[in-house]
GUKOL-892707 format. One record per atom (N, C-alpha, C, O): residue number from 0; atom name; x, y, z. Coordinates in nm, 3 decimals. Example, Ala and Ser with C-alpha at 12.3 -4.5 7.8 and 13.67 -1.06 7.14 Angstrom:
BEGIN
PT   num   atome        px        py        pz
PT     0       N     1.319    -0.569     0.780
PT     0      CA     1.230    -0.450     0.780
PT     0       C     1.320    -0.330     0.780
PT     0       O     1.424    -0.332     0.846
PT     1       N     1.285    -0.225     0.708
PT     1      CA     1.367    -0.106     0.714
PT     1       C     1.290     0.003     0.787
PT     1       O     1.341     0.114     0.804
This chain:
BEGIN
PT   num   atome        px        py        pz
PT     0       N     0.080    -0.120     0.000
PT     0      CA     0.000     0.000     0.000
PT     0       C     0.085     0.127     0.000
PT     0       O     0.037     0.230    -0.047
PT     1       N     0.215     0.125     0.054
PT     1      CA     0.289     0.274     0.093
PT     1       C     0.329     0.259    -0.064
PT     1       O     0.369     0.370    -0.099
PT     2       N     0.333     0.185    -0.153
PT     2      CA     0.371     0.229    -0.288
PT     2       C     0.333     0.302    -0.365
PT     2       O     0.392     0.342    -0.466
PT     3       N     0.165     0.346    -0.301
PT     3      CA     0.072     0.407    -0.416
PT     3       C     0.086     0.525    -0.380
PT     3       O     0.040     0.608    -0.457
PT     4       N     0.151     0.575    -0.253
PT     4      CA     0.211     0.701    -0.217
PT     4       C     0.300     0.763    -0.303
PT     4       O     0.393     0.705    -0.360
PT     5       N     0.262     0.924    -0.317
PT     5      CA     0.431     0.975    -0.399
PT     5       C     0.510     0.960    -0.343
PT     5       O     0.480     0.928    -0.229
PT     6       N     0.612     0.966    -0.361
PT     6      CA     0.746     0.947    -0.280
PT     6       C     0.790     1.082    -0.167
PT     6       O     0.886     1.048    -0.098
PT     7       N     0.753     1.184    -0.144
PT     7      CA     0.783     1.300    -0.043
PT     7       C     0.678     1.253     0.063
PT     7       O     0.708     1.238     0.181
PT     8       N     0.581     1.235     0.023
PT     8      CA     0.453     1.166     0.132
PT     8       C     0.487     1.053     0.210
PT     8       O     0.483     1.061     0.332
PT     9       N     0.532     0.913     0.133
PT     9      CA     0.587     0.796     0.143
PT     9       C     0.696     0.838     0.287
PT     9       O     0.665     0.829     0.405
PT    10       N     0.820     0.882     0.232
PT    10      CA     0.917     0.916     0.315
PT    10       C     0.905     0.944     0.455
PT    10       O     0.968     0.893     0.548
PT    11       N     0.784     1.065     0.459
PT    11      CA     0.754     1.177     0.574
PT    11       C     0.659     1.056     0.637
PT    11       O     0.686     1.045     0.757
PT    12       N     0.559     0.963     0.598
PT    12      CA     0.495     0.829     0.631
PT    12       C     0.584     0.776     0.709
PT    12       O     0.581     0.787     0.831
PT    13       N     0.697     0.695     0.627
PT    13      CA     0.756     0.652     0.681
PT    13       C     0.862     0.679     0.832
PT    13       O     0.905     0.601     0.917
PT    14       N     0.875     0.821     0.815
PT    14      CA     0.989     0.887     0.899
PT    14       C     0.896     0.881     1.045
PT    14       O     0.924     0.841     1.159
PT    15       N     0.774     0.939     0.987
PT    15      CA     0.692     0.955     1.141
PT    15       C     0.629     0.830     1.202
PT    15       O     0.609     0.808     1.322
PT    16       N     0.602     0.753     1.096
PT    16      CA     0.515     0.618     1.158
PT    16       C     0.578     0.507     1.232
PT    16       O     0.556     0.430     1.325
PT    17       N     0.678     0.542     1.134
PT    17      CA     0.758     0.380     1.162
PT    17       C     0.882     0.385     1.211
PT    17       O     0.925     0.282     1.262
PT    18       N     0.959     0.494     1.208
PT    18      CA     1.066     0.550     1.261
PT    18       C     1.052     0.645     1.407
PT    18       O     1.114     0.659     1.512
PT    19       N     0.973     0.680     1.365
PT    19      CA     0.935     0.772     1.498
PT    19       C     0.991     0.906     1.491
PT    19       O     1.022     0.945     1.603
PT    20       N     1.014     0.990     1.398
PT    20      CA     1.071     1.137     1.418
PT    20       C     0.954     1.258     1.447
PT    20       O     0.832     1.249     1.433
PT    21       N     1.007     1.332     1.476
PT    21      CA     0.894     1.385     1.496
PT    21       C     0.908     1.502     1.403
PT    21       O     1.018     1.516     1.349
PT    22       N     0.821     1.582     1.379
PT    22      CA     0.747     1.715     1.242
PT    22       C     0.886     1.769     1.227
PT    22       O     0.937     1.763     1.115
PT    23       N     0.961     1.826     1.339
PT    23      CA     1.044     1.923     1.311
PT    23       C     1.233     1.851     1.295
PT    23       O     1.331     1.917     1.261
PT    24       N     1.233     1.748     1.322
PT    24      CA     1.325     1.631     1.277
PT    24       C     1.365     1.577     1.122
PT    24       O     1.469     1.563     1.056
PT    25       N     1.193     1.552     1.100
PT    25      CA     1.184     1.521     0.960
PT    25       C     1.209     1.632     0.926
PT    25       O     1.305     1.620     0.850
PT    26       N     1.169     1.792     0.939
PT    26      CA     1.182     1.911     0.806
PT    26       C     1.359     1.923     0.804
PT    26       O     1.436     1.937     0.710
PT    27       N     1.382     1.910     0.942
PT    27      CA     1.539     1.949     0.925
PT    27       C     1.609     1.848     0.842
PT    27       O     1.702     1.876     0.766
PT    28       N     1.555     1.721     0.862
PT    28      CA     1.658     1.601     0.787
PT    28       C     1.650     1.577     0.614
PT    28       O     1.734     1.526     0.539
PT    29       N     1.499     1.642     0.579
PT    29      CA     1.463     1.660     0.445
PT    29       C     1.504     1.823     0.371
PT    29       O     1.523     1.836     0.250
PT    30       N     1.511     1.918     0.453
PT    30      CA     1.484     2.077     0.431
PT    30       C     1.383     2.058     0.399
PT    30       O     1.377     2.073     0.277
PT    31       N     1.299     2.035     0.436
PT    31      CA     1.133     2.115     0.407
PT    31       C     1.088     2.179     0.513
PT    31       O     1.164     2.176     0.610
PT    32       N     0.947     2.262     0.531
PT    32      CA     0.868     2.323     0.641
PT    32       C     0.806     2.163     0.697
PT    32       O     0.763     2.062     0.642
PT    33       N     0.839     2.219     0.873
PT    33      CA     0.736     2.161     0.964
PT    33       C     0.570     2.190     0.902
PT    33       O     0.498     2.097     0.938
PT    34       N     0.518     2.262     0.845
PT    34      CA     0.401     2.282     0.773
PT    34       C     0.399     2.165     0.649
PT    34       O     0.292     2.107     0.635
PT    35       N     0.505     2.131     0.563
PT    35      CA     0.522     2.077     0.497
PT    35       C     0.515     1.930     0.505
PT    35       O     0.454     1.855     0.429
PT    36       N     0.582     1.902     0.603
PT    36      CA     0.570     1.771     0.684
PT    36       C     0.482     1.704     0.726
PT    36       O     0.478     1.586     0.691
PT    37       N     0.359     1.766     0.834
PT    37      CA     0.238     1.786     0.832
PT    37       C     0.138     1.754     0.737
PT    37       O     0.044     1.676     0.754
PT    38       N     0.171     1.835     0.612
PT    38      CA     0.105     1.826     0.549
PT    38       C     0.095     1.736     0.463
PT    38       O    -0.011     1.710     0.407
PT    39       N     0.217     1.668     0.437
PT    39      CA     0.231     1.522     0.370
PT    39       C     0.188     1.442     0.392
PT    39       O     0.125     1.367     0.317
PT    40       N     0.221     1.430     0.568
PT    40      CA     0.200     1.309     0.658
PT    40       C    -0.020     1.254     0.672
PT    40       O    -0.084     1.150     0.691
PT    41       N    -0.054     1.421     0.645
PT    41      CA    -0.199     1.414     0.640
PT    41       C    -0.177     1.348     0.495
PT    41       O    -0.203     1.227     0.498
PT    42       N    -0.146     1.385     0.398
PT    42      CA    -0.220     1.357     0.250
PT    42       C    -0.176     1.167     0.258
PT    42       O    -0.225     1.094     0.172
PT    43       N    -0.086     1.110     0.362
PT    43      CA    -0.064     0.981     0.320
PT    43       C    -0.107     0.933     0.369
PT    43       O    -0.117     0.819     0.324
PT    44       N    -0.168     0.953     0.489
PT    44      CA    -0.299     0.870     0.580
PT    44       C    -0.411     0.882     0.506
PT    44       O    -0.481     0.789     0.465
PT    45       N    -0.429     1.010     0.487
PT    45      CA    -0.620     0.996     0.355
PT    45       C    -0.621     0.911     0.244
PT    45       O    -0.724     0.868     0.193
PT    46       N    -0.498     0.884     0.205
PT    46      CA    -0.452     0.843     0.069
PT    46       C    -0.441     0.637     0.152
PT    46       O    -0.488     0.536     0.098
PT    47       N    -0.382     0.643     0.257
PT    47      CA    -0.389     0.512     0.286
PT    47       C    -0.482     0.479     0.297
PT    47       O    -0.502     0.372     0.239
PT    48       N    -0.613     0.543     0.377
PT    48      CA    -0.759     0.488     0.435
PT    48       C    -0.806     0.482     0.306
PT    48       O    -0.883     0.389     0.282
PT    49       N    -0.776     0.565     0.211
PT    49      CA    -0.877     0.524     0.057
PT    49       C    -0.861     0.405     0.041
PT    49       O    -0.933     0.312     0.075
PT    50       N    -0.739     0.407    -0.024
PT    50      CA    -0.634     0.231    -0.047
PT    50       C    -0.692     0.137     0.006
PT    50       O    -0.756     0.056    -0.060
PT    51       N    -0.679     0.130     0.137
PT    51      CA    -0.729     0.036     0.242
PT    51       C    -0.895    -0.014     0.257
PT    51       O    -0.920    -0.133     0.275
PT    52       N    -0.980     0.068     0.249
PT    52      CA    -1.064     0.047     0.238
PT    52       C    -1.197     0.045     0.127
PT    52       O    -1.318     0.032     0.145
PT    53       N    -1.106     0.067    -0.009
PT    53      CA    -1.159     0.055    -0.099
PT    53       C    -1.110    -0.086    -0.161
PT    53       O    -1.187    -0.151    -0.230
PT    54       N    -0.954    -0.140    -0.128
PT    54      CA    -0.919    -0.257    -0.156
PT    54       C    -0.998    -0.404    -0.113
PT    54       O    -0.945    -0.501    -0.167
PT    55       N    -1.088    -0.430    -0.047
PT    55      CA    -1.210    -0.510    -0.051
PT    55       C    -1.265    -0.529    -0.169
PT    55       O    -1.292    -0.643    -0.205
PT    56       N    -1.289    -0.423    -0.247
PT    56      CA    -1.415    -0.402    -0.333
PT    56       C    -1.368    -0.508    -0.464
PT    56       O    -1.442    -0.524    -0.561
């Protein structure tokens, strides 16, 4: 499922979920905004629950 992610989303997914960094860790280790980060991390959870729960069908 983390495949169907773009890859900046994927990453920031990965960094916070499964790694454990937190918003302002990830912006420093990528250069992006803590806003940015955030905002990824939202678009790859909406983007997973689609995935996830449309994959039944």
């Amino acid at each position: 499922m983390l495949k169907t992610l773009p890859e900046g989303a994927r990453i920031v997914f990965n960094l916070f979920a499964i790694e454990g960094y937190k918003h302002a860790e990830i912006a420093e280790r990528l250069g992006i905004s803590e806003g940015t980060s955030k905002s990824q991390l939202h678009y790859a959870k909406e983007k997973l629950k689609l995935t996830f729960f449309n994959s039944d069908k």
